[in-house]
Every structure is written in C-alpha cells, then in structure tokens.
C-alpha positions in Angstrom: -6.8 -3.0 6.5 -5.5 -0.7 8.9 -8.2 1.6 9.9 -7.7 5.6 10.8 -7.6 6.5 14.1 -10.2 8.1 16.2 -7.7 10.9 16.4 -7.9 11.5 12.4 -11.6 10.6 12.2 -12.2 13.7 15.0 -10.1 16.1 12.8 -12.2 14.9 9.4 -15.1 15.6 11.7 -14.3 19.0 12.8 -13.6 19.9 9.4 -16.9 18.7 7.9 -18.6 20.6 10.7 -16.9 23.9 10.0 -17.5 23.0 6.2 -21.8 22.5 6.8 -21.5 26.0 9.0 -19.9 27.9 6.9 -22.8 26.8 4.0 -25.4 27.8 6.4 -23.7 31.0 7.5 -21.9 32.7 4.9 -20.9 31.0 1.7 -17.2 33.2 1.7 -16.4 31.4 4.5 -16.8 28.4 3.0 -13.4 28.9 1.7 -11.1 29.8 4.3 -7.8 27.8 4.2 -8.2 26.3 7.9 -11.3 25.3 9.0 -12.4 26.0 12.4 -11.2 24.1 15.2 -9.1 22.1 12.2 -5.6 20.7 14.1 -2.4 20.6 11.7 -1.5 17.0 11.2 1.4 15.4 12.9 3.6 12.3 11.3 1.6 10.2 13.5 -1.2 11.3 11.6 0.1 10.8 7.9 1.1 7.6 8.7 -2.4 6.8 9.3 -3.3 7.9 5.9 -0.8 6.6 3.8 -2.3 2.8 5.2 -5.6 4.1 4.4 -5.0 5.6 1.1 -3.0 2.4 -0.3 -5.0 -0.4 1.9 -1.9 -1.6 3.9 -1.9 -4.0 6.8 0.0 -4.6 9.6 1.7 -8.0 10.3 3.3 -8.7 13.0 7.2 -9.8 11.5 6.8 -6.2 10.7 7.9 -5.1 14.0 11.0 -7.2 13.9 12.2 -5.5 11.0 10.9 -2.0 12.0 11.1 0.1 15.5 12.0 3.3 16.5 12.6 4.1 20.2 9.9 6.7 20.9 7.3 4.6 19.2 5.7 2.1 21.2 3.8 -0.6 20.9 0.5 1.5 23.1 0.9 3.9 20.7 -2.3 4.4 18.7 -1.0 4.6 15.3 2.0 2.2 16.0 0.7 -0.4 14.0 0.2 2.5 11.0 3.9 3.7 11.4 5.6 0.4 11.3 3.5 -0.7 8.2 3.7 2.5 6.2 7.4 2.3 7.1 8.1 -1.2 6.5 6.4 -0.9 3.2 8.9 2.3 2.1 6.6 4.7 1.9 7.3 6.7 4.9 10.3 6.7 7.1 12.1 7.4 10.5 14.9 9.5 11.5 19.4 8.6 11.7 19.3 8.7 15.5 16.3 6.0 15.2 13.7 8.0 16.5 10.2 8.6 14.5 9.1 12.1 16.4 5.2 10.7 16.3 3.9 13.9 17.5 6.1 16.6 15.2 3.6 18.4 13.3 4.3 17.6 9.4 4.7 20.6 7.2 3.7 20.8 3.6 6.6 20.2 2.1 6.9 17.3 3.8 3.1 16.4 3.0 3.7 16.6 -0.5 6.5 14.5 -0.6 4.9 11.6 1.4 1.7 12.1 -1.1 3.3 11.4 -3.8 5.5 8.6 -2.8 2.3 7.4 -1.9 0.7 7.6 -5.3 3.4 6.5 -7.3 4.5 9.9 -8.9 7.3 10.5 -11.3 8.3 13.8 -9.6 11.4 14.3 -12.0 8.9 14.8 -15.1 6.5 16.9 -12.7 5.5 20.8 -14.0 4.0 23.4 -12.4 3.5 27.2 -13.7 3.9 29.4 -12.6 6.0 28.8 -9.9 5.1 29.5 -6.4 6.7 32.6 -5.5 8.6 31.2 -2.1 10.2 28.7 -3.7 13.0 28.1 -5.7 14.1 25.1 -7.9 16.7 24.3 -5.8 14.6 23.6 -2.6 14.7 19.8 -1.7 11.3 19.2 -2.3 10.7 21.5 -5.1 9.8 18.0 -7.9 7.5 17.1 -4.8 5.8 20.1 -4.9 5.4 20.3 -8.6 4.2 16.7 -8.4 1.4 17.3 -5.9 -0.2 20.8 -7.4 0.4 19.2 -10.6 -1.9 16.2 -9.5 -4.4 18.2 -7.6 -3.3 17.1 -4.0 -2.9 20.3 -2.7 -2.8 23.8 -3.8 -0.9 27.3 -3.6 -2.9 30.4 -1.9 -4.2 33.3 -3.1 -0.7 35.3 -3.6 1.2 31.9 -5.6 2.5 30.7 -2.3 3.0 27.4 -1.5 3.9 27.7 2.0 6.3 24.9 2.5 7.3 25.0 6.0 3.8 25.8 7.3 1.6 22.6 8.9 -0.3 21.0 6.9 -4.4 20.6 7.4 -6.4 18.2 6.0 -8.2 20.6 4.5 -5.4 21.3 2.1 -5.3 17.7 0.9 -7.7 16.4 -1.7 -7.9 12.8 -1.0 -10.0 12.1 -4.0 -7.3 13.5 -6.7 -4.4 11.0 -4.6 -6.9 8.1 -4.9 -7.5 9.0 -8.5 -3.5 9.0 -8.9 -2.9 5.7 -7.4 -5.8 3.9 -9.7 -3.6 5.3 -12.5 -0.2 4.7 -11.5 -1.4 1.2 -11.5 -2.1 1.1 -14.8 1.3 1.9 -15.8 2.5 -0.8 -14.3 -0.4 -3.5 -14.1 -2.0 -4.8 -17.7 -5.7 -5.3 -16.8 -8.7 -6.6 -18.1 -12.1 -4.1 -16.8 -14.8 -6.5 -17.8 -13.4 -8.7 -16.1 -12.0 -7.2 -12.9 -8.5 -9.4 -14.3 -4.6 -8.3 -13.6 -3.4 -9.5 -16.7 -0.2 -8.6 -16.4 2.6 -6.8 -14.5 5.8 -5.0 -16.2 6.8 -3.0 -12.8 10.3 -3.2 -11.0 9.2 -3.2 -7.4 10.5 -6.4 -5.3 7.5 -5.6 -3.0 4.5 -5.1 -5.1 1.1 -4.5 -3.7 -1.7 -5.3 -6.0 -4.3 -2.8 -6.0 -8.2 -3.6 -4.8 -9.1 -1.2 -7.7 -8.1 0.1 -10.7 -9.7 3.2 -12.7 -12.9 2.7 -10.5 -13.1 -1.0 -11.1 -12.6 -4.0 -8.3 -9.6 -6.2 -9.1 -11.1 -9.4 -8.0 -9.0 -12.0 -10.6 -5.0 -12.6 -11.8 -4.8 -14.6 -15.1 -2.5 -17.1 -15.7 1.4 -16.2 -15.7 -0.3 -12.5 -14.7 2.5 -11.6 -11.9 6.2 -11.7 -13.1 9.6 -10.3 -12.5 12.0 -9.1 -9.5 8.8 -9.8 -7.0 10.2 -10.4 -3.6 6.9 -9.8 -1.9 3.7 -10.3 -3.1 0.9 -8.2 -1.0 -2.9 -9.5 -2.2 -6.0 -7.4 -1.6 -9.4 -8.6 -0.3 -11.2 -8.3 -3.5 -9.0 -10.8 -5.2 -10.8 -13.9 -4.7 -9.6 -15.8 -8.0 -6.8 -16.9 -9.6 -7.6 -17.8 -13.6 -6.2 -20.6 -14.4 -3.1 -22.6 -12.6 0.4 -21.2 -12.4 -0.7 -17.9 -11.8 3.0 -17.0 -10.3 5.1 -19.0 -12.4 7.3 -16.2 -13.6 7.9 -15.1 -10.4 11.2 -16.0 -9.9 12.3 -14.5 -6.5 9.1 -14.5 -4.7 9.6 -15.2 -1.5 6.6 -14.7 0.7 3.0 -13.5 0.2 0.8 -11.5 2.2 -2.8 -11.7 1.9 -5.3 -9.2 3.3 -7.2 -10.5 6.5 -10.6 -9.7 5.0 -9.9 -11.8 1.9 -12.8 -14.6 1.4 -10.7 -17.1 -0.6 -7.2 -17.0 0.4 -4.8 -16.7 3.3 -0.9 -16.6 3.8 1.2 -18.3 6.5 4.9 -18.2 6.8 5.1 -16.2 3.0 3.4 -19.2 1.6 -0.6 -18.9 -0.2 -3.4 -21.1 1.0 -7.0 -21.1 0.6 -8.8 -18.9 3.4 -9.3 -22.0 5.3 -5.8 -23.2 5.5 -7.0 -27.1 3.3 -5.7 -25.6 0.2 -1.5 -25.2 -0.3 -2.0 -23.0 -3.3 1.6 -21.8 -4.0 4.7 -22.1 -2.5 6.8 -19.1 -3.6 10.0 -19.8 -5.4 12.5 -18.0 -3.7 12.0 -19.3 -0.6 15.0 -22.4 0.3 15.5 -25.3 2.6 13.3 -28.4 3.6 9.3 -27.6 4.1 7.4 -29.0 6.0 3.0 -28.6 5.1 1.0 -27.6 8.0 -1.6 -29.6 9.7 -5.1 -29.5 7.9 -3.9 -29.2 4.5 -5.9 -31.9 2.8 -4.7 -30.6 -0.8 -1.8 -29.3 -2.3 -3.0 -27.4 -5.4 -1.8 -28.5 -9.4 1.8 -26.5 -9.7 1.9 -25.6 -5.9 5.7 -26.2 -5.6 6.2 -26.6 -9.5 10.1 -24.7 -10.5 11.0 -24.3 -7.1 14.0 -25.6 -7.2 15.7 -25.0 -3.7 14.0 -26.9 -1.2 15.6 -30.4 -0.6 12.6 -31.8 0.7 9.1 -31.3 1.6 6.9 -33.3 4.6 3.3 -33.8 4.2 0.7 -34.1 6.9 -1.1 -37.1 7.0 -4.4 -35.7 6.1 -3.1 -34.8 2.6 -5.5 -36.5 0.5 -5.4 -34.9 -2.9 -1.8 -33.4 -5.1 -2.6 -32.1 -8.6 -1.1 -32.3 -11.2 2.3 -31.2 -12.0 2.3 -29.8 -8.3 5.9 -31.3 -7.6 7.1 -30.7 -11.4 11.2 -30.0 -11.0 11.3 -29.5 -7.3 13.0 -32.5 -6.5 
C-alpha cells in the first residue's frame, strides 16, 4: 500500500497538536474551523489520501499509461498521483498537466470524496440547502453527497464554502471509511463469519476487492465468487484463500490481476495469479490471448488454472513443472 507522505503525516500532526491545546486551554477553541498552524491541502495531497483511504498500490505499467508533464518521477507523491489516477478516481488536466501544488478547494474535495467512496450523488439530499449555493453549481450532487455522508460539514451561517481550501480538519475520515465498507456491500455478497466474498453483481471492469467490509477482514472468495465485465482484478493483502477451485470462472474478460505486495499467499506477474512464491500458476485470466509461455520455478500449475480460456494457441511449460491438476487445461486447446 501506498503510504502518506511525510508531508500529510506533518499536517495530521499539526492538527492533533492544536486539537490537545486547545483541550488543555480553552475547550471553545476546541472547535475552531482551522486548527493552528493547519496548511490547506493541495491535489498533491488528496491524491495521497485517496490511495490511503481505498488501499491502492502503485505498479510500475502504471506510468506507461499515466503522466503528466509537471509531475515527475522525484516527486514525493508521484507514485500516489499516477495510481489514484490510473485507477479513475482522480484525474489531470486537457493541456496534460496535473498542477501538484494547486491548493484543492472544497468543492473539489467533495467531489473527489465521494468518487472515492463509491457515492450515488444523483440520489444525494441535503436540507437545508447551503445558502451559497445553488442547484445549478457543478458540484452541487457532490456536495449533497458528502454532508449527507458526514465527510464534511457547512459552518455556522449554512455555508458551505465551495471555493475556499480545504483542511483536513474539515474532513472526517472515519464517516468516508464507514462509506466505502458499505458501498461494498452493494456490490459484493459476503459472508461475515467467514471473512468470504461470496459474490459480486457490480459493473466495474476494474474492480478492487476490499480488505474489509462493515468492520470485518475479507480474507476468502468462494467458489465462482467474482463474475462479470471484470477487466482487472486488484486483490488485497488480507485475502489469503480462495474456497474451492475455479474461483474466477465467470470472469469472462479478465485480463490481468494485481495482487497487493504485502499479501502472504499470492502474487501476480504479467496479469497472471501465482502463489506468493511464484511455484503455484493459480489462474490464468481469460481475456488475455496469444501463446504463453510459464515462468521458471513454477513447479505446479493449479486444477482449472487455464480451464475456458479459449484464446491462447499454445502454452510452454518449464521443465520443473512437476504437478497439473485436474481439469487445469479443460477447453483451452
């Protein structure tokens, strides 16, 4: 996972200090707006967040598919921009720049929020309105979306304050996390005494599975659990077991997955899954086309590893292949 930056973790800092002075001091000031010494958060910044808030990691393809020329490679949070970008859920500017360093406003902020937890802004309500703004302002469903939710709030006077910099101290991070846990339930079927993702009815084509859902780990994916349009499958580090065989059989146009580097059990290379230690071919995504060749070190190719994928002519096995279960070439060929 993509960690913050010592740049965010200062400002969380700062606030948490003005938050403990404040107690000791004078409780009013407890609730000032802005704490002291608090900086407004640039798009550099959010970017950092959104990876935190939905456990995204940076690959390295990302960056072919990704760049904007005043973000470079040195840049702190590069690695958080192209990955919170790549994913969707953040995005640069028509002339191909990303402005790093503009300061976001909370308009802005609420938008990116709740993009980020997966909110259905055209049913969002809030009353009453915030007196400086009007229906017709572009991110007025936004807006609803995020005071409806809890991520943010209007002032004293009902104003929302759109075009003012946002603080961390105007974002509730807990209320966002509470929203993703549940937007995943909308779309994920899952078993809590378990820990099991039993199913998936989502249209996404890249679908990131979440480590958690309504407070519980995610740590299994029964059999046939993923389905549909999935392109790109993104697995957490607390899944460590798949239930079963033919986990992804429905998936009919997967064609890569991406596994989290602190996973215990599995890993990815080139879109396809293998156990952590690379012996293990696991699955080979059905989307994907043309010959195959199997790495060096596989010693196994797992029961329905390559079973219904249908366009690959061929597919060359290492030497050291000792084991193929069952069914694992079932209709390739």
């Amino acid at each position: 996972m993509i960690t913050g930056s010592n740049h965010i973790m200062k400002k969380l800092l700062s606030c948490i200090l003005a938050v403990v002075l404040a107690i000791g001091c004078a409780l009013p000031c407890a609730a000032a707006k802005v704490y002291a010494d608090e900086e407004p958060l640039t798009r550099r910044d959010f970017a950092t967040i959104i990876v935190d808030l939905l456990n995204l990691e940076y690959e390295e393809y990302m960056a072919g598919v990704v760049s904007f020329s005043d973000v470079d490679p040195s840049l702190e949070e590069y690695e958080a921009i192209i990955t919170s970008c790549y994913y969707g859920y953040y995005g640069g500017f028509s002339n191909g720049t990303f402005l790093p360093d503009a300061v976001l406003s909370r308009a802005s902020a609420a938008t990116l929020l709740c993009g980020a937890a997966g909110i259905d802004t055209a049913s969002a309500a809030y009353e009453p309105v915030p007196v400086d703004v009007s229906g017709y302002d572009w991110f007025y469903d936004y807006m609803c979306g995020a005071l409806q939710n809890g991520f943010m709030s209007v002032d004293s006077d009902n104003r929302f304050n759109p075009d003012m910099a946002v603080y961390l101290s105007d974002i509730d991070m807990s209320a966002v996390r509470s929203a993703i846990s549940s937007a995943a339930l909308r779309v994920f079927s899952f078993d809590a005494s378990t820990g099991t993702i039993t199913g998936y009815t989502g249209s996404k084509s890249i679908v990131i599975i979440p480590s958690e859902i309504d407070g519980v780990a995610v740590t299994k994916i029964a059999p046939l659990g993923m389905q549909g349009s999935i392109a790109k499958l993104v697995i957490p580090a607390s899944v460590t077991e798949l239930v079963g065989t033919n986990t992804f059989g429905l998936c009919w146009n997967l064609e890569s997955f991406v596994v989290n580097s602190q996973n215990t059990a599995f890993s990815a290379k080139d879109g396809v899954l293998f156990s952590k230690d690379g012996s293990v071919l696991v699955r080979f995504p059905r989307g994907i086309s043309g010959a195959y060749t199997v790495p060096d070190g596989v010693v196994q190719i797992a029961r329905h590893a390559f079973c219904d994928v249908f366009d690959i002519p061929s597919v060359v096995l290492p030497a050291g292949v000792t084991t193929i279960g069952a069914d694992a070439f079932n209709t390739i060929l």
